[in-house]
HTML snippet that shows the backbone in 3Dmol.js (N, CA, C, O; Angstrom):
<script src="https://3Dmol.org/build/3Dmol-min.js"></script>
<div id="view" style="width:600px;height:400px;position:relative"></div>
<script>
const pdb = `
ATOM      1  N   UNK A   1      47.912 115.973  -1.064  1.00  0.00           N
ATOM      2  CA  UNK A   1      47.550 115.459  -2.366  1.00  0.00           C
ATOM      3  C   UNK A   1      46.612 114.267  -2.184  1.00  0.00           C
ATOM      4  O   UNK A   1      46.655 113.558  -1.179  1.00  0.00           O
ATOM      5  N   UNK A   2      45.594 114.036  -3.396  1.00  0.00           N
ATOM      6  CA  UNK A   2      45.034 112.609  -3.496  1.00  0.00           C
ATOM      7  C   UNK A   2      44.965 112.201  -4.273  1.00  0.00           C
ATOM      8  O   UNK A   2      44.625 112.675  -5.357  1.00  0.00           O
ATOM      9  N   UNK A   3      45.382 110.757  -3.901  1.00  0.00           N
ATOM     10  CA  UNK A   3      45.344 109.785  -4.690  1.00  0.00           C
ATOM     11  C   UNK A   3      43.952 109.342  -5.801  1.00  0.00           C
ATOM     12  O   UNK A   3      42.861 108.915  -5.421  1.00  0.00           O
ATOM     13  N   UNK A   4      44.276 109.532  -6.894  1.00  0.00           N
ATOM     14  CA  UNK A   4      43.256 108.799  -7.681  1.00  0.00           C
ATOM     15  C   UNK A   4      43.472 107.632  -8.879  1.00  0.00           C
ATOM     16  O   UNK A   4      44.339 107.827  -9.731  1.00  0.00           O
ATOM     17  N   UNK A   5      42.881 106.756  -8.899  1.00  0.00           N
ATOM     18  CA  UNK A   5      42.883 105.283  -9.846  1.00  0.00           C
ATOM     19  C   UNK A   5      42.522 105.810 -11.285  1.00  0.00           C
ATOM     20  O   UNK A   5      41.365 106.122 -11.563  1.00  0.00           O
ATOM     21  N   UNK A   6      43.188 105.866 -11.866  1.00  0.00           N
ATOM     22  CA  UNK A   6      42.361 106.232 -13.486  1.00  0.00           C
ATOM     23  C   UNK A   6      42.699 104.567 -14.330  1.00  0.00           C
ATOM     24  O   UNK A   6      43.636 103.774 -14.420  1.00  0.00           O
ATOM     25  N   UNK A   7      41.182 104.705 -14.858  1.00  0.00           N
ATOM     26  CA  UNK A   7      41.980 103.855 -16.445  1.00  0.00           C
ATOM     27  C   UNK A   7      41.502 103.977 -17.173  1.00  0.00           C
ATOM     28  O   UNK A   7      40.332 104.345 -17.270  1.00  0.00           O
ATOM     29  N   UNK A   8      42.560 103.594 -18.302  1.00  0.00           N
ATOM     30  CA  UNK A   8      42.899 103.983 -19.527  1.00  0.00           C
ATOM     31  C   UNK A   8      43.439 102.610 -20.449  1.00  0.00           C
ATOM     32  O   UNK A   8      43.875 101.505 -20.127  1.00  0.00           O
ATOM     33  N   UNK A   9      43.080 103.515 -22.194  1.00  0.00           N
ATOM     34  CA  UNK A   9      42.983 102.352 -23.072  1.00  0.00           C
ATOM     35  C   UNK A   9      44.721 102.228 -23.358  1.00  0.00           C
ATOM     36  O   UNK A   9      45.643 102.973 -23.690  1.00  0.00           O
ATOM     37  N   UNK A  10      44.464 100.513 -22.932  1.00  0.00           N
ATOM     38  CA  UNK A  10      46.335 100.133 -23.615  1.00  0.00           C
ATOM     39  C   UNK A  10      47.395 100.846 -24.481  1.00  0.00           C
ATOM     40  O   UNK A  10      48.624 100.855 -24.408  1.00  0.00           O
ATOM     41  N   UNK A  11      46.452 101.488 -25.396  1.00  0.00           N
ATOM     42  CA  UNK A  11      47.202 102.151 -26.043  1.00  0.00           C
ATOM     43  C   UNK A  11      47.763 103.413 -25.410  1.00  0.00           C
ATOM     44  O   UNK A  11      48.973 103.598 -25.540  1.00  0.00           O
ATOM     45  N   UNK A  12      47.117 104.210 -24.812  1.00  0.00           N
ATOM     46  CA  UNK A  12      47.681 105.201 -23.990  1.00  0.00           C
ATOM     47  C   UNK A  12      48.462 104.759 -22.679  1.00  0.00           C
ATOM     48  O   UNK A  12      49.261 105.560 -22.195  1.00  0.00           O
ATOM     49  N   UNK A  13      48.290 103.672 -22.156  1.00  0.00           N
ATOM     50  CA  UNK A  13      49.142 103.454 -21.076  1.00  0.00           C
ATOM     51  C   UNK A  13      50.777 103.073 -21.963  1.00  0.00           C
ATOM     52  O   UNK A  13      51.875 103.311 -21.459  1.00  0.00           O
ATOM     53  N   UNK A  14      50.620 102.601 -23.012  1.00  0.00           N
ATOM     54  CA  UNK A  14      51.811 101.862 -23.578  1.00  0.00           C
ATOM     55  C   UNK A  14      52.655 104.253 -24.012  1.00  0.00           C
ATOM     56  O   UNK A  14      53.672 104.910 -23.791  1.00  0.00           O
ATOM     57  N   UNK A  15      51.731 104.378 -24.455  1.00  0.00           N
ATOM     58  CA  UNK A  15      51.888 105.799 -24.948  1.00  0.00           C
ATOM     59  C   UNK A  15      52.480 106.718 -23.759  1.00  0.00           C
ATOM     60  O   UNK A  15      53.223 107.647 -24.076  1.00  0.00           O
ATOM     61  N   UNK A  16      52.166 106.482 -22.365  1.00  0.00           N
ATOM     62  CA  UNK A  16      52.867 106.754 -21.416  1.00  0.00           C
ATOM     63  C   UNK A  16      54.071 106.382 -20.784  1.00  0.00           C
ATOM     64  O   UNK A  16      54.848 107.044 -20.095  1.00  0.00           O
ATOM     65  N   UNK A  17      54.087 105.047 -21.190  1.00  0.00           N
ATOM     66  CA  UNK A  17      55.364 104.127 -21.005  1.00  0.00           C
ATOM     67  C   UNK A  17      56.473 104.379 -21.665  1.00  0.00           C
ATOM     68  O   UNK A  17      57.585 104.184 -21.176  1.00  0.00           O
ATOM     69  N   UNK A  18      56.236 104.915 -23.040  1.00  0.00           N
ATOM     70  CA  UNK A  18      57.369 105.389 -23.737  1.00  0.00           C
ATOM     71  C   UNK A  18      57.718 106.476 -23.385  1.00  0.00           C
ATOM     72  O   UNK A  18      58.914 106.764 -23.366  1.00  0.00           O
ATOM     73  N   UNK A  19      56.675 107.422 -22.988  1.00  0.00           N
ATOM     74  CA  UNK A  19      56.977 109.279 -22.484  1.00  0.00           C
ATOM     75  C   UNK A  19      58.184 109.002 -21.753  1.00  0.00           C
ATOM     76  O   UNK A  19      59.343 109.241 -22.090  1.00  0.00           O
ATOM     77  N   UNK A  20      57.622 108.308 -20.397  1.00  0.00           N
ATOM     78  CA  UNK A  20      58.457 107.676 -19.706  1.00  0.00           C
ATOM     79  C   UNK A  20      60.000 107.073 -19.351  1.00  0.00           C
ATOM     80  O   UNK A  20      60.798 107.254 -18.431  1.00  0.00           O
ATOM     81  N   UNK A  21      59.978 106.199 -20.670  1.00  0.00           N
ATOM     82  CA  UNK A  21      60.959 105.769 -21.170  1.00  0.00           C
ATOM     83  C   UNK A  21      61.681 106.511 -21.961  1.00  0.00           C
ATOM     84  O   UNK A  21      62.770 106.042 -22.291  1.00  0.00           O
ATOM     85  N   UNK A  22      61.429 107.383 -22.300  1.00  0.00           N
ATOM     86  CA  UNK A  22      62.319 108.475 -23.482  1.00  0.00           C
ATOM     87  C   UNK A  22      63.041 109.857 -22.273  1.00  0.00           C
ATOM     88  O   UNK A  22      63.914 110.694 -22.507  1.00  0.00           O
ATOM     89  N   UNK A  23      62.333 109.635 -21.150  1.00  0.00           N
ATOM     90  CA  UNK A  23      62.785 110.556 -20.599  1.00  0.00           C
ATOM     91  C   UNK A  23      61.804 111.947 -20.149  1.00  0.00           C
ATOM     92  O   UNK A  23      61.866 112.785 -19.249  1.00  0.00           O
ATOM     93  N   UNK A  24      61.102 111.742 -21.030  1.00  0.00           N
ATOM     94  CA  UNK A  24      60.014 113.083 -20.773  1.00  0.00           C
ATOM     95  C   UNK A  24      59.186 113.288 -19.979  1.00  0.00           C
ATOM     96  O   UNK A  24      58.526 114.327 -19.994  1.00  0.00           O
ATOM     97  N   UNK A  25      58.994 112.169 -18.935  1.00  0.00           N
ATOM     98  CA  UNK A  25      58.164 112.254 -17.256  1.00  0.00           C
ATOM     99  C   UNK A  25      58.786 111.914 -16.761  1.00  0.00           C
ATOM    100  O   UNK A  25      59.684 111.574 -17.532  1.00  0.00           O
ATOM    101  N   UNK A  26      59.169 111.590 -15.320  1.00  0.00           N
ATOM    102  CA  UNK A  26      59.553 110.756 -14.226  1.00  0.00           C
ATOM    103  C   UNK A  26      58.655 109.420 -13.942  1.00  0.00           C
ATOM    104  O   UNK A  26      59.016 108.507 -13.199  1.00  0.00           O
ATOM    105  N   UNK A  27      57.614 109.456 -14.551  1.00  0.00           N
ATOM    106  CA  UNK A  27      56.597 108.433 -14.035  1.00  0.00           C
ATOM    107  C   UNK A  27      55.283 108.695 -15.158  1.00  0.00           C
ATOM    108  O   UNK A  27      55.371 109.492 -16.092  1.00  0.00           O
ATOM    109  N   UNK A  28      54.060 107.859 -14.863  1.00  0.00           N
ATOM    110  CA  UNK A  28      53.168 107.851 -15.374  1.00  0.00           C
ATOM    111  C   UNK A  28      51.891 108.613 -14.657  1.00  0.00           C
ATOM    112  O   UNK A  28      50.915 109.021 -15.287  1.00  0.00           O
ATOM    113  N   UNK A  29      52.052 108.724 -13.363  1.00  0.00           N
ATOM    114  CA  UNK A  29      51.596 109.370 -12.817  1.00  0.00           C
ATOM    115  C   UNK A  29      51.685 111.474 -12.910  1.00  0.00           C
ATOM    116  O   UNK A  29      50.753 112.279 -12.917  1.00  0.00           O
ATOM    117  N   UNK A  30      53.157 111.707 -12.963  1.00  0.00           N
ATOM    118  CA  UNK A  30      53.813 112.685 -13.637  1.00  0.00           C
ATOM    119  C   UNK A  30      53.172 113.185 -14.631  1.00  0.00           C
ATOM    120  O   UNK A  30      52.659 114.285 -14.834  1.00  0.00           O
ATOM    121  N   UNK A  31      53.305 111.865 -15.459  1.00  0.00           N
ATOM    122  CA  UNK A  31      52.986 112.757 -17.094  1.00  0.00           C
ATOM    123  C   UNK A  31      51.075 112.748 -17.199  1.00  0.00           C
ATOM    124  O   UNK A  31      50.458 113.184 -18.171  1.00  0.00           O
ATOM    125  N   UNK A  32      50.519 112.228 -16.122  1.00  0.00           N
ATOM    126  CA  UNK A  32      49.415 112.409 -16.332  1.00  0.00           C
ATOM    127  C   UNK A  32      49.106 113.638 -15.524  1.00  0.00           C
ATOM    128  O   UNK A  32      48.205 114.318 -16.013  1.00  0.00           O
ATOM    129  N   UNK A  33      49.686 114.139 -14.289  1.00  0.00           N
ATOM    130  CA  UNK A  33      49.335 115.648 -13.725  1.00  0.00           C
ATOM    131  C   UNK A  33      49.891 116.303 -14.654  1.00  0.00           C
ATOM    132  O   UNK A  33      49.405 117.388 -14.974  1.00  0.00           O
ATOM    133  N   UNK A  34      51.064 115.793 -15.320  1.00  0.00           N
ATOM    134  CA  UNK A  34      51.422 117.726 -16.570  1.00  0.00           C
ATOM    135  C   UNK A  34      50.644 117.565 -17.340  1.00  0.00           C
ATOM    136  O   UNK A  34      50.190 118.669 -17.642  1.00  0.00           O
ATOM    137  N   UNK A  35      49.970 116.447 -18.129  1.00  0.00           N
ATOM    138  CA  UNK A  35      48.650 116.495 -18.970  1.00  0.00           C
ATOM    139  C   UNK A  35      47.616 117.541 -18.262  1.00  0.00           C
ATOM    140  O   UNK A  35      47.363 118.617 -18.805  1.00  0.00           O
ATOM    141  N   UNK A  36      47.181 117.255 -17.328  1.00  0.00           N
ATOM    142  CA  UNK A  36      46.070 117.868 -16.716  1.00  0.00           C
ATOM    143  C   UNK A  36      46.032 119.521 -16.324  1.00  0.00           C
ATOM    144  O   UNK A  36      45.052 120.260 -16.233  1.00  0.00           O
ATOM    145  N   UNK A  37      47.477 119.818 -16.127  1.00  0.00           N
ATOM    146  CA  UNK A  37      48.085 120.861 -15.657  1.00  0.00           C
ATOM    147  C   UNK A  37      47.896 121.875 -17.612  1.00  0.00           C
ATOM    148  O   UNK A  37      47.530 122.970 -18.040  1.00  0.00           O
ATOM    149  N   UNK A  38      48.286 120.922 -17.996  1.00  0.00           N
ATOM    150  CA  UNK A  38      48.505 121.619 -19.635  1.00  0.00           C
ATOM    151  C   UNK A  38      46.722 121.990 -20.153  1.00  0.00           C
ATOM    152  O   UNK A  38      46.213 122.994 -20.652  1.00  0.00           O
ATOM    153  N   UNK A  39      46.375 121.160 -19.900  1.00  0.00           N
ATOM    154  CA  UNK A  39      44.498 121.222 -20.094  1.00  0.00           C
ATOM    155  C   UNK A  39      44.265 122.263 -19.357  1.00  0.00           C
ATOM    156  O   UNK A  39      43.963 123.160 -20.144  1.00  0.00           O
ATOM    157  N   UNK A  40      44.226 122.764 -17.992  1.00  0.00           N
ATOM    158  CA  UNK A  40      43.666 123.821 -17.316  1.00  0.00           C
ATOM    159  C   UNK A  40      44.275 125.204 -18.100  1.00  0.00           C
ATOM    160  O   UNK A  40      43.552 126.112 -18.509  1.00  0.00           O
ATOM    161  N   UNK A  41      45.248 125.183 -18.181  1.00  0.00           N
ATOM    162  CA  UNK A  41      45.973 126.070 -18.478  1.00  0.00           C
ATOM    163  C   UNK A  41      45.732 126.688 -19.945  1.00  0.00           C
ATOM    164  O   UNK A  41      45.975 127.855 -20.252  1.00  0.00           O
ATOM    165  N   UNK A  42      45.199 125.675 -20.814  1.00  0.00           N
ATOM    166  CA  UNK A  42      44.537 125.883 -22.022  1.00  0.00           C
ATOM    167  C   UNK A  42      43.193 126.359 -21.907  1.00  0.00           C
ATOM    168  O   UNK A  42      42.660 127.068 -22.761  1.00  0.00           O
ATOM    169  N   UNK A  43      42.651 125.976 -20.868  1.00  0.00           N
ATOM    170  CA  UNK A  43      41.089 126.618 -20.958  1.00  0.00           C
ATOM    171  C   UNK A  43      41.253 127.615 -20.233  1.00  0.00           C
ATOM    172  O   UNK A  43      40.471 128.555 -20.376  1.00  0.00           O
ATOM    173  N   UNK A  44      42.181 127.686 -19.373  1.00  0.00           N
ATOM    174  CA  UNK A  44      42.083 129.412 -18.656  1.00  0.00           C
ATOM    175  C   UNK A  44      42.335 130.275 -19.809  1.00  0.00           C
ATOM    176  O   UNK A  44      41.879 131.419 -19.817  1.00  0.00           O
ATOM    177  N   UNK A  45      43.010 129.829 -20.762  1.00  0.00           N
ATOM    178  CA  UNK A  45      43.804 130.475 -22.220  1.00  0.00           C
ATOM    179  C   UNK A  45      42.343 131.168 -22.926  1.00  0.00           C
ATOM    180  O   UNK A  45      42.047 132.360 -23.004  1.00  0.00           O
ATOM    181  N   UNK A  46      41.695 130.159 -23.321  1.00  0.00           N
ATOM    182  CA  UNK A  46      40.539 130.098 -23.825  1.00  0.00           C
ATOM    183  C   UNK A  46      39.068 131.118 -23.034  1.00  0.00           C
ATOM    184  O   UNK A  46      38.446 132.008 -23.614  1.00  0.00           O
ATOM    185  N   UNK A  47      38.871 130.707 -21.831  1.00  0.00           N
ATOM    186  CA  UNK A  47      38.972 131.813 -20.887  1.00  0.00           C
ATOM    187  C   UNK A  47      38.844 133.059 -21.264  1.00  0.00           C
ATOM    188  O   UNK A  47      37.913 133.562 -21.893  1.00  0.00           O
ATOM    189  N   UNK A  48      40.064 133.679 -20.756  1.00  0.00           N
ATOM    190  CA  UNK A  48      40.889 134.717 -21.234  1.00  0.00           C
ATOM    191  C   UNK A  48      40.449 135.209 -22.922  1.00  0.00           C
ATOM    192  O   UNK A  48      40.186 136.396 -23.114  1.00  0.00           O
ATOM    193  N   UNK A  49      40.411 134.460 -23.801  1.00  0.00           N
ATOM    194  CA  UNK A  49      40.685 135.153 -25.063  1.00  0.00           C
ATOM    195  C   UNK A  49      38.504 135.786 -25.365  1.00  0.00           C
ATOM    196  O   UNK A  49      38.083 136.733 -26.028  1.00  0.00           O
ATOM    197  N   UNK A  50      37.868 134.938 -24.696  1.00  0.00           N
ATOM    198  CA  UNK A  50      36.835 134.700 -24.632  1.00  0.00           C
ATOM    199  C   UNK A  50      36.695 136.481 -23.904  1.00  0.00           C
ATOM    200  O   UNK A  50      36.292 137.453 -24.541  1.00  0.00           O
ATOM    201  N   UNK A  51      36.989 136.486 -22.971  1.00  0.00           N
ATOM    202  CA  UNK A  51      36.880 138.293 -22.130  1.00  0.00           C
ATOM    203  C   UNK A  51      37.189 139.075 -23.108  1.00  0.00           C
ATOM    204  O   UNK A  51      36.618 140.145 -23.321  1.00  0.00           O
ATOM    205  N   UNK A  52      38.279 138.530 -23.904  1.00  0.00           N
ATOM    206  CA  UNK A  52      38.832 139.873 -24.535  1.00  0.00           C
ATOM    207  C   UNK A  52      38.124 140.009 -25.740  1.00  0.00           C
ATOM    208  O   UNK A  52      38.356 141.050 -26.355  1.00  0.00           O
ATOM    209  N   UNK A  53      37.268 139.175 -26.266  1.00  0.00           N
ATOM    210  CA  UNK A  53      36.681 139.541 -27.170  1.00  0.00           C
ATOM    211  C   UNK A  53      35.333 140.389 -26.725  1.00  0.00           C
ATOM    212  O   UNK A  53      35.072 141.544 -27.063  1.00  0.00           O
ATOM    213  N   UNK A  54      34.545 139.522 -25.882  1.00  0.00           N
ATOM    214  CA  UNK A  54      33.713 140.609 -25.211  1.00  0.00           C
ATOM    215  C   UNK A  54      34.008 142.066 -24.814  1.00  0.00           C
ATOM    216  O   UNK A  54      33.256 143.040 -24.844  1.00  0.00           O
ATOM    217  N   UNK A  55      35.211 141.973 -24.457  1.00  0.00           N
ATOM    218  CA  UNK A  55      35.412 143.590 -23.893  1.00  0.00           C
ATOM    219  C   UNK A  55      35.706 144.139 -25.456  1.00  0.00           C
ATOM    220  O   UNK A  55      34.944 145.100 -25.565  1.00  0.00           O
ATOM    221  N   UNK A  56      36.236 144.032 -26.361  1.00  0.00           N
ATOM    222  CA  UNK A  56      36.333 144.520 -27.604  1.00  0.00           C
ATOM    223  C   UNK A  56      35.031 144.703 -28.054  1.00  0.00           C
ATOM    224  O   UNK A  56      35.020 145.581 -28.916  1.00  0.00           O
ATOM    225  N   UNK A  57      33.762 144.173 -27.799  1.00  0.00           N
ATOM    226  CA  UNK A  57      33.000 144.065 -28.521  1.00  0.00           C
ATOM    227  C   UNK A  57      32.256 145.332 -27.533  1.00  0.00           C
ATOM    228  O   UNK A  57      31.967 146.517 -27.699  1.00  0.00           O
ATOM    229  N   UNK A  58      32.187 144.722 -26.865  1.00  0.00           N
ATOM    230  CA  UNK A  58      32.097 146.447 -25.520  1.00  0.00           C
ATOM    231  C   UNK A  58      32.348 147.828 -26.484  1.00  0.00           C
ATOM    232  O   UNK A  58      31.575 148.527 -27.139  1.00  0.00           O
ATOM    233  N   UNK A  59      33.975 147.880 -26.216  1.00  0.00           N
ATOM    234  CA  UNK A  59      34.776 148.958 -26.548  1.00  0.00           C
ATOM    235  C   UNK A  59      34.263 149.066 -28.141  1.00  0.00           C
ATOM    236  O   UNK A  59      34.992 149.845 -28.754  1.00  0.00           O
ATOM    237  N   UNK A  60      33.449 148.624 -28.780  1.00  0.00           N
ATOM    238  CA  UNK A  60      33.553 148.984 -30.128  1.00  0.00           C
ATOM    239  C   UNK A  60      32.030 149.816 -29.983  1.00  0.00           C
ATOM    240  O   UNK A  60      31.722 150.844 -30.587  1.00  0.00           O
ATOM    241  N   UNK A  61      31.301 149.157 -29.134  1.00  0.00           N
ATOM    242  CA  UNK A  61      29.919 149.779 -28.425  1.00  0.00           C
ATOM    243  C   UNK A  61      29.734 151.258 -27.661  1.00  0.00           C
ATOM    244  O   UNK A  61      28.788 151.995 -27.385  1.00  0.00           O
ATOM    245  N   UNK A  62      31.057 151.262 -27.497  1.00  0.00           N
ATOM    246  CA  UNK A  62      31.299 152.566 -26.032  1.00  0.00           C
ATOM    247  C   UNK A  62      32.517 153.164 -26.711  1.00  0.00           C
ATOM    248  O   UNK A  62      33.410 153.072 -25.869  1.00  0.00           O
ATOM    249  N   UNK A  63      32.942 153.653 -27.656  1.00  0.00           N
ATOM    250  CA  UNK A  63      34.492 154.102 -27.621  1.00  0.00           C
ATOM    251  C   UNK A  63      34.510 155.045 -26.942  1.00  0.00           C
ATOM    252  O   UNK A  63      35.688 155.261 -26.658  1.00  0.00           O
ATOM    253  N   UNK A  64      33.666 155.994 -26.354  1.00  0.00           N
ATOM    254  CA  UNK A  64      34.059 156.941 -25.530  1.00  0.00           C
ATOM    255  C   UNK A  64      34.623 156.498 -23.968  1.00  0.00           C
ATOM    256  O   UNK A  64      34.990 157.132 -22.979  1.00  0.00           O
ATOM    257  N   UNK A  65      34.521 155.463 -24.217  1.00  0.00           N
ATOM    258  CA  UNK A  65      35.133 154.912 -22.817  1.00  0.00           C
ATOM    259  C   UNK A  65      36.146 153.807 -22.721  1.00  0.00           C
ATOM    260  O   UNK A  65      36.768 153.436 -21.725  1.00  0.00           O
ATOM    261  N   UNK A  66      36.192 153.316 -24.060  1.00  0.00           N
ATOM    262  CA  UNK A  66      36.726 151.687 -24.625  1.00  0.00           C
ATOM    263  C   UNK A  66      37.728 152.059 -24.934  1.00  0.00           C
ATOM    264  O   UNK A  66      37.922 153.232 -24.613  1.00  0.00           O
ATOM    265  N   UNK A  67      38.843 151.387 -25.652  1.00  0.00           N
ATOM    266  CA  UNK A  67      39.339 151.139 -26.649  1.00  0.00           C
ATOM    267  C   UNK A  67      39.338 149.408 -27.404  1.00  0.00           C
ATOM    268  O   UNK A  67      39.264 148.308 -26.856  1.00  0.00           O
ATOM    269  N   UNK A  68      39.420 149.680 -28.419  1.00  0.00           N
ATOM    270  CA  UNK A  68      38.817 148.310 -28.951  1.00  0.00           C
ATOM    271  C   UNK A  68      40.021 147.694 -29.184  1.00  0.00           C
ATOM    272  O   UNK A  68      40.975 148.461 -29.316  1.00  0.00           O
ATOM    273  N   UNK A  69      40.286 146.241 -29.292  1.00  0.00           N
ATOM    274  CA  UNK A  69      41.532 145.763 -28.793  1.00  0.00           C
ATOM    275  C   UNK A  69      42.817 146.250 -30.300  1.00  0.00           C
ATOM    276  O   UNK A  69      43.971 146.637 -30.114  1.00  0.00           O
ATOM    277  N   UNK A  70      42.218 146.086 -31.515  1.00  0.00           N
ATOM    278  CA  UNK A  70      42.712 146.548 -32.577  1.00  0.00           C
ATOM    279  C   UNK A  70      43.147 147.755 -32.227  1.00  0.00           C
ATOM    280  O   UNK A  70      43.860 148.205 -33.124  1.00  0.00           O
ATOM    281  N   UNK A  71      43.086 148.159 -31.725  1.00  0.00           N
ATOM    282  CA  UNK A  71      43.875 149.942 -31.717  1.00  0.00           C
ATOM    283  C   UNK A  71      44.975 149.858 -30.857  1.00  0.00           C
ATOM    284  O   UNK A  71      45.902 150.663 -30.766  1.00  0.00           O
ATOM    285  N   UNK A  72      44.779 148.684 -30.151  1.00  0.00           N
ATOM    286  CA  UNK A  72      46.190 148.733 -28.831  1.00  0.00           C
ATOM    287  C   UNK A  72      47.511 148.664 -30.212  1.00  0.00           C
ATOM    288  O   UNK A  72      48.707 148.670 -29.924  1.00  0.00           O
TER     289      UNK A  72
END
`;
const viewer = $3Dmol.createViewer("view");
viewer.addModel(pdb, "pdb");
viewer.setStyle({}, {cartoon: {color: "spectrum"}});
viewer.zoomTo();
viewer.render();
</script>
C-alpha cells in the first residue's frame, strides 16, 4: 500500500470525525478508502450501463443477430 497526504476543507474533516465517532469507519483514513472504493464502483456502474445501451442500440440495428435489451 501507499501512503498518501490529502487535504481537505474543515468541514469534511470534522464530517469524518463524526463517521468515525458514530462508529461507521475505524478511522479517517478508512472512511476515506471506502469513499474511493464506493466512487470506482459507481463509475464501473456507469460504465457498464453505458455498454448496455450501446449494445441495445446495436441490437435494435441488427435484430437478426441482437436482441434488444427490452425483450430480455
Amino acid at each position: 500500500m501507499v501512503q498518501v497526504q490529502v487535504r481537505v476543507p474543515k468541514e469534511i474533516a470534522k464530517e469524518l470525525d463524526k463517521w468515525v465517532k458514530e462508529g461507521r469507519f475505524r478511522s479517517r483514513s478508512d472512511a476515506i478508502k471506502t469513499i474511493i472504493t464506493l466512487y470506482e464502483e459507481r463509475e464501473k456502474t456507469r460504465e457498464f450501463y453505458k455498454m448496455l445501451i450501446r449494445r441495445s442500440k446495436e441490437a435494435e440495428e441488427n435484430p437478426e443477430t441482437l436482441v434488444p435489451l427490452e425483450e430480455i
